[in-house]
MMTF fields as JSON, N, C-alpha, C and O atoms, coordinates in Angstrom:
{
  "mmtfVersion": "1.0.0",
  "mmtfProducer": "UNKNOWN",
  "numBonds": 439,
  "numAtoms": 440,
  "numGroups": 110,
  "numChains": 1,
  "numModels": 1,
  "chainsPerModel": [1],
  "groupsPerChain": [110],
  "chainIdList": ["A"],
  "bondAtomList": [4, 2, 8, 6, 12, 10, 16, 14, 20, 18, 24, 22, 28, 26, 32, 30, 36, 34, 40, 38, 44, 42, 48, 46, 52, 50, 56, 54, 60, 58, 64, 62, 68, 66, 72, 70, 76, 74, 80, 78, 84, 82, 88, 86, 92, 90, 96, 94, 100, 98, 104, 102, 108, 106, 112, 110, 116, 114, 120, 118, 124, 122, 128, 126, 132, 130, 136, 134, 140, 138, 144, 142, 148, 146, 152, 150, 156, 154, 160, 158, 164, 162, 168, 166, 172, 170, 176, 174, 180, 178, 184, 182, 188, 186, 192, 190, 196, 194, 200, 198, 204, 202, 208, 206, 212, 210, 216, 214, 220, 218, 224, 222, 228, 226, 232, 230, 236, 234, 240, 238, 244, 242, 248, 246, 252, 250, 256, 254, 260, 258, 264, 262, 268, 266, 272, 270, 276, 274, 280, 278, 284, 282, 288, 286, 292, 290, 296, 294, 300, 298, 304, 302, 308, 306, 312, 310, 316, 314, 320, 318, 324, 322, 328, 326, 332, 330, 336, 334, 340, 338, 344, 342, 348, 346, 352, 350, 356, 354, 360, 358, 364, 362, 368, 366, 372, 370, 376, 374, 380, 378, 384, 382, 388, 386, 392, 390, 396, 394, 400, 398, 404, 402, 408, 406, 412, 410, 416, 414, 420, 418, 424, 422, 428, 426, 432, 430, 436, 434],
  "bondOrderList": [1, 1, 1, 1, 1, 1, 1, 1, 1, 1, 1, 1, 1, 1, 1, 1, 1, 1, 1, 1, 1, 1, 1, 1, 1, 1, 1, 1, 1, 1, 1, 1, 1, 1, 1, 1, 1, 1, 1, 1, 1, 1, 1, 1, 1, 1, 1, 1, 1, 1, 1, 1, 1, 1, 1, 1, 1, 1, 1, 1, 1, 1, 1, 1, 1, 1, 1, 1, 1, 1, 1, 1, 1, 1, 1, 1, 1, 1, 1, 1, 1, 1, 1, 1, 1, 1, 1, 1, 1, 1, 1, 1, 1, 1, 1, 1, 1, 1, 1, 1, 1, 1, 1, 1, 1, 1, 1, 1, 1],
  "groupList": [{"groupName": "UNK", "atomNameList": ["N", "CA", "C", "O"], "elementList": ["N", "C", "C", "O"], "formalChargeList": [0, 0, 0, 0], "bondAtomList": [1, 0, 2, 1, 3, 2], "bondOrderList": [1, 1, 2], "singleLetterCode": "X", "chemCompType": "L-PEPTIDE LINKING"}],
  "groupTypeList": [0, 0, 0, 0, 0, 0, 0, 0, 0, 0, 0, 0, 0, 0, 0, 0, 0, 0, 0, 0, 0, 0, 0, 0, 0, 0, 0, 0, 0, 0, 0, 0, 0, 0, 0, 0, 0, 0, 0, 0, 0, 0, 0, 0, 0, 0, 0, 0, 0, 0, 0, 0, 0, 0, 0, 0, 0, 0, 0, 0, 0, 0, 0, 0, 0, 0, 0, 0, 0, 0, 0, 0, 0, 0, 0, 0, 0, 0, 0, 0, 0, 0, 0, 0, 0, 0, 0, 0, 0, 0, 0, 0, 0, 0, 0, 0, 0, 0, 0, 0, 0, 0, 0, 0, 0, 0, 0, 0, 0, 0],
  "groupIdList": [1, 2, 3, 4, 5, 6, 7, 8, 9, 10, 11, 12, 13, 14, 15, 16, 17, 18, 19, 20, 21, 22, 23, 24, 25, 26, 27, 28, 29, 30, 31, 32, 33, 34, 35, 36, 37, 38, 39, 40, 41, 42, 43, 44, 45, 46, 47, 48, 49, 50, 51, 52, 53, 54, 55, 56, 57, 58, 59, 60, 61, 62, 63, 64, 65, 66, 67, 68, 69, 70, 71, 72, 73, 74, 75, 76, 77, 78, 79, 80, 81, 82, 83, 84, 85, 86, 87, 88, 89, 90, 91, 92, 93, 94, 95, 96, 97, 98, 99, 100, 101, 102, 103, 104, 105, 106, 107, 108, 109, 110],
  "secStructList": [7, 2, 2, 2, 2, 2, 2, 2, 2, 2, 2, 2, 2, 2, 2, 6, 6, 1, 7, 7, 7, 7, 7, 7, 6, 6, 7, 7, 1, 6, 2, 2, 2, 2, 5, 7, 6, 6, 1, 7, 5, 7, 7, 1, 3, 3, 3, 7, 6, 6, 1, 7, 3, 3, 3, 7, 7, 7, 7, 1, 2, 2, 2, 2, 2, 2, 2, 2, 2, 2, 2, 2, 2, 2, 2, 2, 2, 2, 7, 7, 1, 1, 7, 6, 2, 2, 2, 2, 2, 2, 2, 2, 2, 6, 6, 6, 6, 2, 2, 2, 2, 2, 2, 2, 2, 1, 7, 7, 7, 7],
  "xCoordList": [99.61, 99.552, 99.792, 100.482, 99.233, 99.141, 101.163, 101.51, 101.842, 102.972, 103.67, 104.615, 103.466, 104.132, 103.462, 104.025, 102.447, 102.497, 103.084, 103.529, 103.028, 103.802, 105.159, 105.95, 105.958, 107.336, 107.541, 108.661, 106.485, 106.853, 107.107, 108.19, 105.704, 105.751, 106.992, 107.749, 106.829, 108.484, 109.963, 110.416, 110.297, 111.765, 111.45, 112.356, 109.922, 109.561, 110.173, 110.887, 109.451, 109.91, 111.436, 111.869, 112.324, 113.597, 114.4, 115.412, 113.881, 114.68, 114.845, 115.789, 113.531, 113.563, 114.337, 114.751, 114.608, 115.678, 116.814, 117.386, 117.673, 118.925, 119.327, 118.908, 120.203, 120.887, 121.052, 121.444, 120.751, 120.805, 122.436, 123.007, 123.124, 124.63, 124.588, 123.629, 125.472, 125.666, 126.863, 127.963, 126.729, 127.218, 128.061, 127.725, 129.581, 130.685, 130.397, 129.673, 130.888, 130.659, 130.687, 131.254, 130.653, 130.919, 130.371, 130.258, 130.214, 130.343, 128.841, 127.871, 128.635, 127.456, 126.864, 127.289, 125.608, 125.477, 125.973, 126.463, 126.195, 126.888, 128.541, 129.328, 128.847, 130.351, 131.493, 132.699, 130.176, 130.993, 130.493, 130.717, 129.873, 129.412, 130.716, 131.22, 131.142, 132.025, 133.466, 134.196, 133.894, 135.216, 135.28, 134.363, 136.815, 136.749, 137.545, 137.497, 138.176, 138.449, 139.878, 140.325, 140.311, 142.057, 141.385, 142.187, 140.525, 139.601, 139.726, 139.437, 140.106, 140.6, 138.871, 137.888, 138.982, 137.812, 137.458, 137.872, 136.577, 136.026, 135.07, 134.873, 134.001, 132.948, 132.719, 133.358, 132.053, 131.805, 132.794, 133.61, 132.314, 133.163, 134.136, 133.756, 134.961, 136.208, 136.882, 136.882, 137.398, 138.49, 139.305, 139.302, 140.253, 141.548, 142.721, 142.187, 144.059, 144.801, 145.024, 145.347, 144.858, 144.38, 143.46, 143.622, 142.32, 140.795, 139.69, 138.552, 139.973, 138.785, 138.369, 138.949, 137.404, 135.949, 136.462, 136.904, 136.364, 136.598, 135.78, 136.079, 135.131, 134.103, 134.61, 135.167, 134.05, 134.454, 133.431, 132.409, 133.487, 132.704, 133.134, 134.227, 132.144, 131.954, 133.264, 133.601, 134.13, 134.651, 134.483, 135.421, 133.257, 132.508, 132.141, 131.611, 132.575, 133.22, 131.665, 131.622, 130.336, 128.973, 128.89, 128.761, 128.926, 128.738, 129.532, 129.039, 130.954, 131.784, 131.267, 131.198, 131.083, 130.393, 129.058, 128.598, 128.425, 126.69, 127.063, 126.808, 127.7, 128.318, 128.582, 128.034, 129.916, 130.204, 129.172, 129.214, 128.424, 127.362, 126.309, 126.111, 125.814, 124.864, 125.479, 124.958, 127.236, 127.573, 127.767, 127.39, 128.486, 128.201, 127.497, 127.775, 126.15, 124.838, 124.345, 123.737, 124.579, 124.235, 125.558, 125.154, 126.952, 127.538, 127.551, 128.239, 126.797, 126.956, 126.007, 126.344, 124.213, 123.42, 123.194, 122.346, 124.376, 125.334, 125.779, 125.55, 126.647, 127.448, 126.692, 126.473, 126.532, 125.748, 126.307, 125.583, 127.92, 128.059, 128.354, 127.928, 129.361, 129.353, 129.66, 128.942, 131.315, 132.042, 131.761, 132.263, 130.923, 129.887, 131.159, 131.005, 132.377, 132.909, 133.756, 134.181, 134.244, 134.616, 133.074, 132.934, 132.698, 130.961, 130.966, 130.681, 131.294, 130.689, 131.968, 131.735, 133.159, 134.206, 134.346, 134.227, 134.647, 134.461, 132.939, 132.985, 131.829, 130.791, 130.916, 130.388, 131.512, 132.011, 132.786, 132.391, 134.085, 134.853, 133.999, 133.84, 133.346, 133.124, 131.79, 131.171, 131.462, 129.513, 130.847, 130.277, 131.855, 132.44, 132.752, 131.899, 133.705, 134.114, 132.686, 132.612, 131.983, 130.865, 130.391, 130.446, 130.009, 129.563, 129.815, 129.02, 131.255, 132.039, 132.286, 132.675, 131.991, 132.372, 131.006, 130.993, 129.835, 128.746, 128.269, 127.761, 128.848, 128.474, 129.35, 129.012, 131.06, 131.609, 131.393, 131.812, 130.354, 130.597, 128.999, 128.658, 128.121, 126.539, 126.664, 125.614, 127.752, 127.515, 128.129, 129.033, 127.451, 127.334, 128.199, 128.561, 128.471, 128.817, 127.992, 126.781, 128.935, 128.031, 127.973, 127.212],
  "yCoordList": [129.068, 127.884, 126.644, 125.71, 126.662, 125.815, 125.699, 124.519, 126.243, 126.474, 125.768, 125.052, 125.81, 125.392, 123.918, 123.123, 123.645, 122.342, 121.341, 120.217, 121.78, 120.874, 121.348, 120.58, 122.482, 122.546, 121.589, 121.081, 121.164, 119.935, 118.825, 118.247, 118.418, 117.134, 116.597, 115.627, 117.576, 117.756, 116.71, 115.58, 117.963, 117.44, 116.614, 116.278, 115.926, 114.919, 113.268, 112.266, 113.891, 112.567, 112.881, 111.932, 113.856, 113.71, 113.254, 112.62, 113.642, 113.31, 111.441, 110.792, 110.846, 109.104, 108.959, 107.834, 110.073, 109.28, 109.489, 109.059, 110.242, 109.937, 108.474, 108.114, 107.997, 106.992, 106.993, 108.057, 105.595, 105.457, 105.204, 104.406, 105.693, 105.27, 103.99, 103.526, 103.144, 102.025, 101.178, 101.73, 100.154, 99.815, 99.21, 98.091, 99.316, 98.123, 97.068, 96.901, 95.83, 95.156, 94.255, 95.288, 93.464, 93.035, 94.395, 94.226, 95.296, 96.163, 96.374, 96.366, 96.531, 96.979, 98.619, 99.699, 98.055, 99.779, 100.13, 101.247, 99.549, 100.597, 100.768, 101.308, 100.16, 100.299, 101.789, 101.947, 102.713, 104.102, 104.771, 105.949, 104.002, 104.2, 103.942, 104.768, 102.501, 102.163, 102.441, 102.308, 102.631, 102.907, 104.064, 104.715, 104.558, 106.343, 106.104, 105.074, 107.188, 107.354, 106.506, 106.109, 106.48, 105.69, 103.844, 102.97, 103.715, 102.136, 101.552, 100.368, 102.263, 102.274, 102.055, 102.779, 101.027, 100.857, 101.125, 100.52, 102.176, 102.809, 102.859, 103.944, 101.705, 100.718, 100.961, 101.961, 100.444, 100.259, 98.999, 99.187, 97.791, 96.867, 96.218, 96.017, 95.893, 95.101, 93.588, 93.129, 93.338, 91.709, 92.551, 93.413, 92.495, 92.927, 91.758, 90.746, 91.87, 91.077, 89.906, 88.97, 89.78, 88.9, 87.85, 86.986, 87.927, 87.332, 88.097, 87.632, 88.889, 89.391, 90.506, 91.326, 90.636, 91.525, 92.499, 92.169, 93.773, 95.177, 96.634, 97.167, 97.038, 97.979, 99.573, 99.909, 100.183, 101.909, 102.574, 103.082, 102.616, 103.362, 105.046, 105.557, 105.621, 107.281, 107.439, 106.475, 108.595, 108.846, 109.808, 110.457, 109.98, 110.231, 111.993, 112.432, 112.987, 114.453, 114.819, 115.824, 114.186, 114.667, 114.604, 115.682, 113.799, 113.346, 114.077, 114.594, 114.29, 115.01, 117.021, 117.823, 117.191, 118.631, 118.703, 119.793, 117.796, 118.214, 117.891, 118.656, 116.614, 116.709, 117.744, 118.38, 118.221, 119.692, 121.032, 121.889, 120.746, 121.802, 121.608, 122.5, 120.518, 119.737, 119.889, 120.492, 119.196, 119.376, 120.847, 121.054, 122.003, 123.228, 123.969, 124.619, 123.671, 124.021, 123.589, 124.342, 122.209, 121.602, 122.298, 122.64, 122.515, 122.601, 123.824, 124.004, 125.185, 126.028, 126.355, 127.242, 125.353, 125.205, 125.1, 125.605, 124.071, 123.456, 124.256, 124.269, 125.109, 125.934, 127.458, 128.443, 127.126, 128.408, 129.513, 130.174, 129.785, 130.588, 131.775, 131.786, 133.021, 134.188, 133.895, 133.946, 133.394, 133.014, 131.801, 130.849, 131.629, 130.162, 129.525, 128.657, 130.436, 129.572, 128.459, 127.91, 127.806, 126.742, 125.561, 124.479, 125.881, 124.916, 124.606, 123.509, 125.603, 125.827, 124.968, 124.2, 125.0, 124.505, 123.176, 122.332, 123.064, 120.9, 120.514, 119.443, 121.158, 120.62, 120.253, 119.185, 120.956, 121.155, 119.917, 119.314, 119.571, 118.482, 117.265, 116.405, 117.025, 115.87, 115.533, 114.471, 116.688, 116.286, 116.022, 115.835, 116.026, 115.797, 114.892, 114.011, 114.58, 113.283, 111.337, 110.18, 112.205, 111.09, 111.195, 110.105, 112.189, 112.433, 111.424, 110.554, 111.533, 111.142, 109.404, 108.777, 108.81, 107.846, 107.101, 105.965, 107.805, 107.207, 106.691, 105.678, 108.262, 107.862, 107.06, 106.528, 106.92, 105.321, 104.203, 103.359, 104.267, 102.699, 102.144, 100.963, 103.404, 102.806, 103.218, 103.136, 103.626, 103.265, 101.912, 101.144, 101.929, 100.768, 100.931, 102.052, 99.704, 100.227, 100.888, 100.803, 102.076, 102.835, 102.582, 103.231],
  "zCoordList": [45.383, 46.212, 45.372, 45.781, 44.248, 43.692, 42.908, 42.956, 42.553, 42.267, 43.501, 43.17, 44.517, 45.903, 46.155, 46.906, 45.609, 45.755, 44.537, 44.769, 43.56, 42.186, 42.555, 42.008, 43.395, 43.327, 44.46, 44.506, 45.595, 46.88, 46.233, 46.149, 45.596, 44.495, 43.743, 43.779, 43.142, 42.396, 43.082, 42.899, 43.96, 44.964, 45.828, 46.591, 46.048, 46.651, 45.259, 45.219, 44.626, 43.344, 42.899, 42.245, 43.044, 42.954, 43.759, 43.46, 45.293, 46.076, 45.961, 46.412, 45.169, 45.482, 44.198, 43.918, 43.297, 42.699, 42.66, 41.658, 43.724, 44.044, 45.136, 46.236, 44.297, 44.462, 45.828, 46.306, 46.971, 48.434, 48.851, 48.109, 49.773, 49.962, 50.036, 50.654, 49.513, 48.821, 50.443, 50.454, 51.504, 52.089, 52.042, 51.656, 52.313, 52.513, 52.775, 53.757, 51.933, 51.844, 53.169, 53.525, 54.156, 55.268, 56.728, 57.943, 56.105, 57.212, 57.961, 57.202, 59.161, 59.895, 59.729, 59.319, 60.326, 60.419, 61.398, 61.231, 62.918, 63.761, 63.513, 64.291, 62.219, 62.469, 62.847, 63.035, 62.807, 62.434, 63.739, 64.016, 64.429, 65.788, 66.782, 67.543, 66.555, 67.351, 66.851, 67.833, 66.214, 65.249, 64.882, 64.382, 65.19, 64.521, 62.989, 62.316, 62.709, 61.269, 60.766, 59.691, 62.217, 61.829, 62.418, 62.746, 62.423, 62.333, 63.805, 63.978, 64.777, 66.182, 66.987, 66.832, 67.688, 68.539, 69.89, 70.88, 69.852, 70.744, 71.379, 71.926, 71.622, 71.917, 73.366, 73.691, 74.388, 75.324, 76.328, 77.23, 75.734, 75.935, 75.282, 74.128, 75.427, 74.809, 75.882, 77.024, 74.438, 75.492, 75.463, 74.584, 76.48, 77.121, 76.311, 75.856, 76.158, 76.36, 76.833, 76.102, 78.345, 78.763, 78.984, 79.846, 78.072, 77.507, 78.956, 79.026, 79.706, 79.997, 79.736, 79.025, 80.243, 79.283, 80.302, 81.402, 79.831, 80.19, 79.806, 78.737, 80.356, 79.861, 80.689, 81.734, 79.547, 79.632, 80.948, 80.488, 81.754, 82.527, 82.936, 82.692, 83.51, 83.967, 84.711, 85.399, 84.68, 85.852, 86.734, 87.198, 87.038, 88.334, 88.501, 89.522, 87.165, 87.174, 87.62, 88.328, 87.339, 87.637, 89.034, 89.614, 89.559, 90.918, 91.674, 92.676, 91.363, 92.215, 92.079, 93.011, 91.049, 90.994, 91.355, 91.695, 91.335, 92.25, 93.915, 94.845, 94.017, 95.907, 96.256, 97.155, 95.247, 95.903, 96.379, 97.262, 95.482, 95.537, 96.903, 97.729, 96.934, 97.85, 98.856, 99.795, 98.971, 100.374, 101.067, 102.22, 100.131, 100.281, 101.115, 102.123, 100.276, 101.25, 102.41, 103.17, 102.684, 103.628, 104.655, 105.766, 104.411, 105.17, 105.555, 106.559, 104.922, 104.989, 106.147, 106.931, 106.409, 106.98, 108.082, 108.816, 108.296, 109.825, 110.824, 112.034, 109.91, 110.818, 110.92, 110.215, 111.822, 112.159, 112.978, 113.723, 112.823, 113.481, 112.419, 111.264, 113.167, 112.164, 111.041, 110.043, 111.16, 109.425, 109.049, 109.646, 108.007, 107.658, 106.268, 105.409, 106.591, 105.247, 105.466, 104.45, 107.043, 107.081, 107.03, 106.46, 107.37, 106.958, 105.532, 105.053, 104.918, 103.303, 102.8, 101.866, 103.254, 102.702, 102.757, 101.869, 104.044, 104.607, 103.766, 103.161, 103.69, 103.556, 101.989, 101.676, 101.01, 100.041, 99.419, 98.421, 100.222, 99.894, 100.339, 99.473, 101.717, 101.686, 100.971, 101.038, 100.25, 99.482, 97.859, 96.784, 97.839, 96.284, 96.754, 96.649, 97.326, 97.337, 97.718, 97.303, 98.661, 98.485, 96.768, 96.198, 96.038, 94.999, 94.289, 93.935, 93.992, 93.023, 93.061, 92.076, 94.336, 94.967, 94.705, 94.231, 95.041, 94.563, 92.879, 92.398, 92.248, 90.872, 90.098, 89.04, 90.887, 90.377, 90.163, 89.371, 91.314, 91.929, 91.344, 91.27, 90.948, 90.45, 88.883, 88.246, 88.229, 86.92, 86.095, 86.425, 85.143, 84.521, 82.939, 82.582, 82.072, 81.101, 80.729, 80.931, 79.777, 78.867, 77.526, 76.808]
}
């Protein structure tokens, strides 16, 4: 036990003396957040060309695959006669398309 605690000790006091990465000069810490490797910016918001502000939002692929699902069931629920797969089908497109339409229009930048 005692071997396992002077070998913690140890790579505890080595690890503080390797040298901390040393920062570019001018540079942030999120810079490698927003910027990929060819220095191209990939951020949330940006100025456009034109001087207005333009932000990256969702395009909606969650919303349109849980509608589908939701409307599905519900449409499958509806139709209550023998072959339940025109229910399941319409119920299907129009629970995606609200889906998708909803989660456009209530997200925000990301």
């Amino acid at each position: 036990m005692r071997k396992v605690i002077v070998g913690a000790a140890l790579a505890t006091m080595l690890g503080a003396l390797v040298p901390a990465q040393a920062e570019k000069p001018g540079q942030r810490e999120d810079y490698n957040r927003y910027y990929d490797q060819g220095g191209n910016y990939s951020g949330p918001t940006w100025r456009g060309p034109d001087g207005r502000m333009y932000c990256r939002k969702r395009d909606g692929t969650t919303g349109l695959i849980v509608g589908a699902a939701a409307g599905a069931l519900v449409g499958r629920a509806i139709d209550g006669g023998r072959n339940r797969a025109v229910g399941t089908i319409v119920g299907g497109v129009a629970g995606a398309l609200v889906g998708r339409e909803v989660e456009r229009s209530s997200s925000r930048c990301e």
